[in-house]
TIVEXSE-692856 format. One record per residue (C-alpha): residue in one letter; residue number from 1; y, z, x. Coordinates in nm, 4 decimals. Layout:
# residues N
 residuo num        y        z        x
       a NUM        Y        Z        X
...
# end
This chain:
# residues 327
 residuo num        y        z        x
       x   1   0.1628  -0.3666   0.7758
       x   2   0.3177  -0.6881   0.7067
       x   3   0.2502  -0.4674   0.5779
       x   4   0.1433  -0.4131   0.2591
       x   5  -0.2108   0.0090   0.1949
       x   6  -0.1756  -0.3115   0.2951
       x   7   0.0406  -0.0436   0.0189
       x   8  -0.0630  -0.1389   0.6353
       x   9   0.0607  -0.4600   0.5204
       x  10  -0.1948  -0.2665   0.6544
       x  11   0.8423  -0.5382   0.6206
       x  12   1.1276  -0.7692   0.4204
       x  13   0.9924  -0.7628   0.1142
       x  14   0.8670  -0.2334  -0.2068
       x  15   1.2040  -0.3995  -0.1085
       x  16   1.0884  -0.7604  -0.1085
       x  17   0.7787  -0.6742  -0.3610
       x  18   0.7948  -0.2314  -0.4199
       x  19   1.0789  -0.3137  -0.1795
       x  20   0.8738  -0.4226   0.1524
       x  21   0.6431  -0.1383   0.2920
       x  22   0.6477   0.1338   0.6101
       x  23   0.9040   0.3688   0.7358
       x  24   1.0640   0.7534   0.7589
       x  25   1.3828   0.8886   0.6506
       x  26   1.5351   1.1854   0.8396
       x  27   1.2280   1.1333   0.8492
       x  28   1.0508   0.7702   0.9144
       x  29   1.1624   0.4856   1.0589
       x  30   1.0003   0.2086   1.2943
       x  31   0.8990   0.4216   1.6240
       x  32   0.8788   0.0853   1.8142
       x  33   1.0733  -0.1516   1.5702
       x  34   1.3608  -0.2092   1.3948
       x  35   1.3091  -0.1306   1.0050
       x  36   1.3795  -0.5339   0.9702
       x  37   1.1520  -0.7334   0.7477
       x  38   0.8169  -0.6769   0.8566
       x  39   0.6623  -0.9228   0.5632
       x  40   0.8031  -1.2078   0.4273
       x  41   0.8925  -1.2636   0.0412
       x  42   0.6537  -1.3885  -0.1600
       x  43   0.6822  -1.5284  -0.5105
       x  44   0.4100  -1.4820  -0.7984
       x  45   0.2789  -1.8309  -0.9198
       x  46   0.3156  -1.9432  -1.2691
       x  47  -0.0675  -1.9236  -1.3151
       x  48  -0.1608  -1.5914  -1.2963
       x  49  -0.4773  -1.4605  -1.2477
       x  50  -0.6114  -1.1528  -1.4603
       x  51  -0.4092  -0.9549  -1.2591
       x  52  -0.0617  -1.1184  -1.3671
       x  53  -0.1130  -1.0662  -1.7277
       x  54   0.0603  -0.7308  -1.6280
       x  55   0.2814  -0.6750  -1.9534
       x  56   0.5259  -0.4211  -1.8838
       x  57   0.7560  -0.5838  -1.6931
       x  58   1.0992  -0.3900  -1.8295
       x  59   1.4542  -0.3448  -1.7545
       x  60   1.5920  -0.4954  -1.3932
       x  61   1.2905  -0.6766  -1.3805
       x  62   1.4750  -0.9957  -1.3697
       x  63   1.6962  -0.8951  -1.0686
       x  64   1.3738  -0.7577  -0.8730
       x  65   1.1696  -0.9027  -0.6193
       x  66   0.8207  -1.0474  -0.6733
       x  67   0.4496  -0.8168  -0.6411
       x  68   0.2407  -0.9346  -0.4026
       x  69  -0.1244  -0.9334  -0.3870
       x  70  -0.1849  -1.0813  -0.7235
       x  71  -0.3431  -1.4269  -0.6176
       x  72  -0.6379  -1.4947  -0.3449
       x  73  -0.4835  -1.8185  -0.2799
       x  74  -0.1217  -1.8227  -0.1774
       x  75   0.0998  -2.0393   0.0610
       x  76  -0.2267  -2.2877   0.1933
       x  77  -0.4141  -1.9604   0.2603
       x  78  -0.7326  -1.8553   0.0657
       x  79  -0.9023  -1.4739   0.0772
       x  80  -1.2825  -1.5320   0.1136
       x  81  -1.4792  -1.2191   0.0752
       x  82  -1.8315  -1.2572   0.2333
       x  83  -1.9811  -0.9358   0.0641
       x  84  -1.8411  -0.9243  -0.2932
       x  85  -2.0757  -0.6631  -0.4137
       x  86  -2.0997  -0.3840  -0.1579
       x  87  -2.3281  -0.0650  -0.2925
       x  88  -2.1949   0.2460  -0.3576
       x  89  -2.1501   0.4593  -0.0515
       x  90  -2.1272   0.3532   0.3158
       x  91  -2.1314  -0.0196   0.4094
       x  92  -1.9581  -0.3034   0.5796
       x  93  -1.6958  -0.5306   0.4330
       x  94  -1.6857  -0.9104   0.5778
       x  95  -1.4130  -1.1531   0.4919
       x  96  -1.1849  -1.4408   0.6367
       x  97  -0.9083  -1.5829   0.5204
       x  98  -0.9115  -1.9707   0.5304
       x  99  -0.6462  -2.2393   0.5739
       x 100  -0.5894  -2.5536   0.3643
       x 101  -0.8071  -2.7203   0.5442
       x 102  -1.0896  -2.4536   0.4627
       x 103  -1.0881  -2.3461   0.8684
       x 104  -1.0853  -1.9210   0.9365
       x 105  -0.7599  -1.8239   1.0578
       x 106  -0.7803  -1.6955   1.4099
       x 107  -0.4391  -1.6621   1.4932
       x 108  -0.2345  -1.4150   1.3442
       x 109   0.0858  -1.2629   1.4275
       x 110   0.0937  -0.8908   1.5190
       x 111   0.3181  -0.6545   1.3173
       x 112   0.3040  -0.2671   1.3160
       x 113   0.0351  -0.3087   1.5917
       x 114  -0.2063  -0.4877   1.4081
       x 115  -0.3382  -0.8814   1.3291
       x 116  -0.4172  -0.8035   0.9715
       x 117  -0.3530  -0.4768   0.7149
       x 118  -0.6775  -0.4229   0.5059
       x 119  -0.6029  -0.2565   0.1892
       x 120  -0.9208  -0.1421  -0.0866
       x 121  -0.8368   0.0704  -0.3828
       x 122  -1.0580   0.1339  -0.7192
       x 123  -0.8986  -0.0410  -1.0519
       x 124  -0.8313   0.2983  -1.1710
       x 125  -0.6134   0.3806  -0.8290
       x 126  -0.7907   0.7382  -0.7829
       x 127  -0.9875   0.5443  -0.4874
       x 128  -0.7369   0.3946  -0.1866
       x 129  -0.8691   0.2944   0.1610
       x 130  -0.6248   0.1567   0.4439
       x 131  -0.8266  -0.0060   0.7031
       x 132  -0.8032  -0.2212   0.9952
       x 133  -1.0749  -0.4474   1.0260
       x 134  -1.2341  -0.6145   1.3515
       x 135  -1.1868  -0.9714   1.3798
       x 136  -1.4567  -1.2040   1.5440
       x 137  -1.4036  -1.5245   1.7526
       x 138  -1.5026  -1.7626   1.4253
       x 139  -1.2301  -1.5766   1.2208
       x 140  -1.4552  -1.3570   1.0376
       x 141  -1.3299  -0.9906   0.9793
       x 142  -1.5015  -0.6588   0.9636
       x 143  -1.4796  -0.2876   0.8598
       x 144  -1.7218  -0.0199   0.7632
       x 145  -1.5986   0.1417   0.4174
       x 146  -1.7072   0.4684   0.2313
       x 147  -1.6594   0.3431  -0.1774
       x 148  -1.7808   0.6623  -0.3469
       x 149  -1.8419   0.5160  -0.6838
       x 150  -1.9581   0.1896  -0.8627
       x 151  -1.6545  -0.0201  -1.0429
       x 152  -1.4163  -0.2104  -1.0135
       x 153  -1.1823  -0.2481  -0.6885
       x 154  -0.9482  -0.4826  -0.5172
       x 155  -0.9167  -0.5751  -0.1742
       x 156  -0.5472  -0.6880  -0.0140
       x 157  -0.5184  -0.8861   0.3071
       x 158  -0.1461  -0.8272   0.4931
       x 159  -0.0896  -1.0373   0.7631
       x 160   0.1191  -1.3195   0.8924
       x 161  -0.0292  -1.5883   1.0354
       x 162   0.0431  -1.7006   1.4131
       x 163   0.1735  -2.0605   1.3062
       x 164   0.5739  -2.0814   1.4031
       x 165   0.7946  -2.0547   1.1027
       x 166   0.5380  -1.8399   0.9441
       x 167   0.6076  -1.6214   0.6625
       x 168   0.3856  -1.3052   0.5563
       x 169   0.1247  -1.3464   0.2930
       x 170  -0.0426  -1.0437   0.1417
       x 171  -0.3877  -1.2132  -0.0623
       x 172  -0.5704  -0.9838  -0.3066
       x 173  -0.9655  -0.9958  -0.4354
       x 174  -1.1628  -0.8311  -0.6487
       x 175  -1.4284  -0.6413  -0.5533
       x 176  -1.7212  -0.5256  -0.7578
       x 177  -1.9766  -0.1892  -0.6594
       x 178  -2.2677  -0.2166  -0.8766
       x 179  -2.3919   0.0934  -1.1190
       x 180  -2.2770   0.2621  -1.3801
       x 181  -1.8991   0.3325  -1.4019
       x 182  -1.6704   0.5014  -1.5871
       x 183  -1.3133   0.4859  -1.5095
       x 184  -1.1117   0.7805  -1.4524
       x 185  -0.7723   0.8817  -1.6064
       x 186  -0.4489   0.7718  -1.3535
       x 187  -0.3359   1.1448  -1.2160
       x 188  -0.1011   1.2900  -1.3081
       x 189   0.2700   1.2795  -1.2260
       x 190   0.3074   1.5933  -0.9870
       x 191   0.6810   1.6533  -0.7277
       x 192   0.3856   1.7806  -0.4801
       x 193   0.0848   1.6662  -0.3185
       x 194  -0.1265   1.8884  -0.0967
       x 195  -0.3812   1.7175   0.1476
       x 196  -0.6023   1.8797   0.4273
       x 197  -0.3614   2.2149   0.4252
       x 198  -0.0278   2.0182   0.4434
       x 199   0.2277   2.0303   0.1195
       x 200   0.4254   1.7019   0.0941
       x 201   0.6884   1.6867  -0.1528
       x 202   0.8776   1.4099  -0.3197
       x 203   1.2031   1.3373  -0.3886
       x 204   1.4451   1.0334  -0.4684
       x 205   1.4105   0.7392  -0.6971
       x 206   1.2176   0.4339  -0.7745
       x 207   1.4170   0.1603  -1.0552
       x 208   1.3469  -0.1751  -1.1493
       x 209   1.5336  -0.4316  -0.9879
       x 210   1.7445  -0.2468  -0.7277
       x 211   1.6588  -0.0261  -0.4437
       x 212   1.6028   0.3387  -0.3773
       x 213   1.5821   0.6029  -0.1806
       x 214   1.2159   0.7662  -0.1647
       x 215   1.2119   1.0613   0.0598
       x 216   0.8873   1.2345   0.1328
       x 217   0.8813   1.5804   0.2977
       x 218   0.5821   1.7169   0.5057
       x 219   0.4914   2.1066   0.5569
       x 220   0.2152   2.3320   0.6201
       x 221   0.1585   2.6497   0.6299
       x 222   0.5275   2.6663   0.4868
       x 223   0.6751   2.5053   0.7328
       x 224   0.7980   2.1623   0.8258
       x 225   0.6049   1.9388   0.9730
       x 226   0.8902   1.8266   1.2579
       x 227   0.6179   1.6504   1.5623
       x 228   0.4671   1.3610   1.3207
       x 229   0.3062   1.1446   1.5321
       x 230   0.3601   0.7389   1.5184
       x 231   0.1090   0.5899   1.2732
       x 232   0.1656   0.1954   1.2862
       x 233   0.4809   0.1624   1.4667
       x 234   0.6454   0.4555   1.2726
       x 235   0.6220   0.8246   1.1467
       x 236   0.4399   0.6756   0.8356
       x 237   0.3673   0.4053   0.6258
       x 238   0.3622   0.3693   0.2322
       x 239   0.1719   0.1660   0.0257
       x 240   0.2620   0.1378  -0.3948
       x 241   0.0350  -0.0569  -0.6138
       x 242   0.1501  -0.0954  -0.9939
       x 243  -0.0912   0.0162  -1.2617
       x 244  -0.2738  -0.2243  -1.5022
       x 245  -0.2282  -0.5369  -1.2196
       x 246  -0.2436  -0.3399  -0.9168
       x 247   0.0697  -0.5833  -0.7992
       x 248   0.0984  -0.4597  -0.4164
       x 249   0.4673  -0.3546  -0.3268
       x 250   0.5644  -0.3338   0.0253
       x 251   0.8783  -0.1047   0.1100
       x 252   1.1271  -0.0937   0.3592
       x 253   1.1326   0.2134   0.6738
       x 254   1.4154   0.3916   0.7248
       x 255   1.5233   0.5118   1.0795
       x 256   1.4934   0.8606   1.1691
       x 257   1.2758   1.1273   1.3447
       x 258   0.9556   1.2479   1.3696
       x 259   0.9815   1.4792   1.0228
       x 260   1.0338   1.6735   0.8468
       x 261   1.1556   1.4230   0.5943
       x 262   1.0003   1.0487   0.5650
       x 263   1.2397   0.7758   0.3981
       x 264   1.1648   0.4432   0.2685
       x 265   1.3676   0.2089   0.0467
       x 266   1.1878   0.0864  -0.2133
       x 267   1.2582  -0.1384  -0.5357
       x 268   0.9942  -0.1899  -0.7876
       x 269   0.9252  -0.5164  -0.9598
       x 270   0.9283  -0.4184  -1.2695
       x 271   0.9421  -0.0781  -1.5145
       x 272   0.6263   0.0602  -1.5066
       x 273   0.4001   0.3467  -1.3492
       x 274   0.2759   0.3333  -0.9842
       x 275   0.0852   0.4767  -0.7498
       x 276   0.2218   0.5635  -0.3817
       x 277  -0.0227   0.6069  -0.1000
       x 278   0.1582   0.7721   0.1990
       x 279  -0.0500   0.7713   0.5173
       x 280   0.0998   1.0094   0.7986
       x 281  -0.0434   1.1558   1.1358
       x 282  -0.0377   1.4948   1.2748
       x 283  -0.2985   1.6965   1.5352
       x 284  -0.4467   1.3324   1.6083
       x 285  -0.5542   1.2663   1.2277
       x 286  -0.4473   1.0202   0.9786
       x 287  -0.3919   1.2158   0.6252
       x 288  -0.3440   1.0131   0.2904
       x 289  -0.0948   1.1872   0.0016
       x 290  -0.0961   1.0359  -0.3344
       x 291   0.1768   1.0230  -0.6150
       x 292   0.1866   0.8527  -0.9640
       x 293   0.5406   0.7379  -0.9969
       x 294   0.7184   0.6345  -1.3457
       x 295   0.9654   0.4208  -1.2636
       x 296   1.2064   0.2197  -1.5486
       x 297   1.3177   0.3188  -1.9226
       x 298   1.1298   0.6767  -2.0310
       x 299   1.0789   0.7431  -1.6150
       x 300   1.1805   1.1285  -1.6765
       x 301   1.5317   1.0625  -1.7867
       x 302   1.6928   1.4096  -1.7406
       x 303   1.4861   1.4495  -1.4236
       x 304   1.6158   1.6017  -1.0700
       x 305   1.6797   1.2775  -0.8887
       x 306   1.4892   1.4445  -0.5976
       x 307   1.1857   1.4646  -0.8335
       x 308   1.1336   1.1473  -0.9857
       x 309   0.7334   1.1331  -0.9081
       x 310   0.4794   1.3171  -0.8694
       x 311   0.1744   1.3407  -0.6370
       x 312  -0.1119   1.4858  -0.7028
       x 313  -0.3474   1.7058  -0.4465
       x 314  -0.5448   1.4345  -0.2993
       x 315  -0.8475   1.7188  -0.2602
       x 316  -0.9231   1.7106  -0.6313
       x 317  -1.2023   1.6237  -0.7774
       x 318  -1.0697   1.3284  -0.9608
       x 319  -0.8708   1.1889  -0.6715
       x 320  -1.0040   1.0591  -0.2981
       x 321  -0.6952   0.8707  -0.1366
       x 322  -0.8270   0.9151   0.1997
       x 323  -1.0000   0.6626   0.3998
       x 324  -0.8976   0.5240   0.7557
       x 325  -1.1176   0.2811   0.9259
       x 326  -0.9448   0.1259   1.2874
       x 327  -1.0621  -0.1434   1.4764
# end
């Protein structure tokens, strides 16, 4: 992903906004890349939409890079969702994002083998979808998406645009499913999360303003996972978005094999709690595990360093992380 999902995309910036995002440790790094920056920096504006009225920005915040995915305008380039109200359930998303000028973009640059990273996640973050939408000639995107409940979500779009010199953008919208809602509680911090019969386990830290090691360990069955497969370029790809803004944070890969251990570098914005959305591939399948993360002042002080988070099993009844949609 220019990525950020989406979060992709769907990377120089989880450590240029959660640092920059994708990647594996012992365990993750770029299969076909270099774990270079993937997405370029991008700085908040002054004017923030309801989204920047995010107020716990604490220690190191100062030092850290800016969250992405707050505005749906952002260098010349505008987020334009064709279906802002999507019913519950099963349908299809259209959107294009739109120059200066007001023309769809239909050049893009590919990164982590795709034009454009499609993030969707519930306000609540117990609802996360990566997708990778189709795009037509006229610039107009598509993707079919499952949203299992009416509320409130937002939409990212990760890309970088084909245009030489270009930087990466990552654009967020809100999105609105009709009916009655009623938001559910942000899971809790667990060290394990346990998806489709695999255990993955995580260790390291995530601070405010300066980077960290986050190293995410796959079994089943009790044993490592050691024949990931490549998922976007690497052994997986990680997605944070910060609670109360849902401020995407992309993070940086780091180099290593195909498990049992994936590694990204990742420095949050800001003190704060966040949600991390790793996506990894095994037997052919995609598989989503989710953590809430407590990073800054009160963030477990104490606390094993290789337990600063916690996922929860993304099974559960109050939690539904998965969701992959290719093009």
């Amino acid at each position: 992903m220019n990525t950020g999902m989406k979060i992709t995309a769907f990377a120089a910036a989880l450590a240029a906004t959660f640092g920059t995002a994708y990647g594996v440790g012992q365990g993750i790094g770029p299969v076909a890349e270099p774990a270079a920056a993937a997405h370029g920096e991008h700085a908040a504006s002054a004017e923030p939409d309801e989204d920047a009225a995010h107020a716990d920005h604490g220690a190191g915040a100062a030092n850290a890079p800016a969250a992405g995915g707050l505005q749906v305008s952002e260098g010349g380039y505008t987020l334009v969702l064709e279906t802002p109200r999507p019913a519950v359930g099963r349908s299809v998303l259209r959107f294009a994002v739109e120059d200066g000028g007001g023309r769809k973009v239909t050049a893009y640059a590919t990164e982590h083998g795709k034009e454009l990273h499609f993030i969707v996640a519930s306000r609540d973050l117990t609802v996360y979808r990566h997708l990778h939408p189709v795009r037509g000639a006229d610039g107009t995107w598509s993707t079919p998406v499952d949203l299992p409940a009416a509320g409130g979500y937002k939409v990212f779009a990760d890309f970088r645009p084909a245009a030489k010199g270009a930087e990466g953008v990552t654009l967020g919208a809100d999105l609105s499913v009709p009916g009655a809602y009623a938001p559910r509680p942000l899971p809790a911090a667990e060290r394990t999360a346990v998806v489709d019969g695999y255990r993955v386990t995580l260790g390291g830290t995530l601070d405010p303003g300066k980077p960290g090691e986050l190293r995410l360990t796959v079994a089943k069955g009790g044993r490592p996972v050691t024949d990931l497969e490549p998922y976007l370029g690497a052994y997986g790809h990680l997605v944070a978005l910060r609670d109360g803004d849902l401020a995407y944070l992309h993070v940086h890969p780091n180099a290593g094999g195909p498990g049992p251990v994936v590694s990204f570098t990742a420095t949050a914005p800001s003190a704060g709690t966040y949600r991390l959305f790793l996506d990894f591939r095994h037997d052919g399948k995609v598989r989503t595990a989710a953590f809430t993360v407590r990073a800054g002042a009160g963030a477990g002080a104490g606390a094993d360093a290789d337990a600063p988070a916690a996922p929860v099993p993304s099974g559960s009844a109050t939690h539904d992380a998965g969701g992959h949609a290719h093009g």
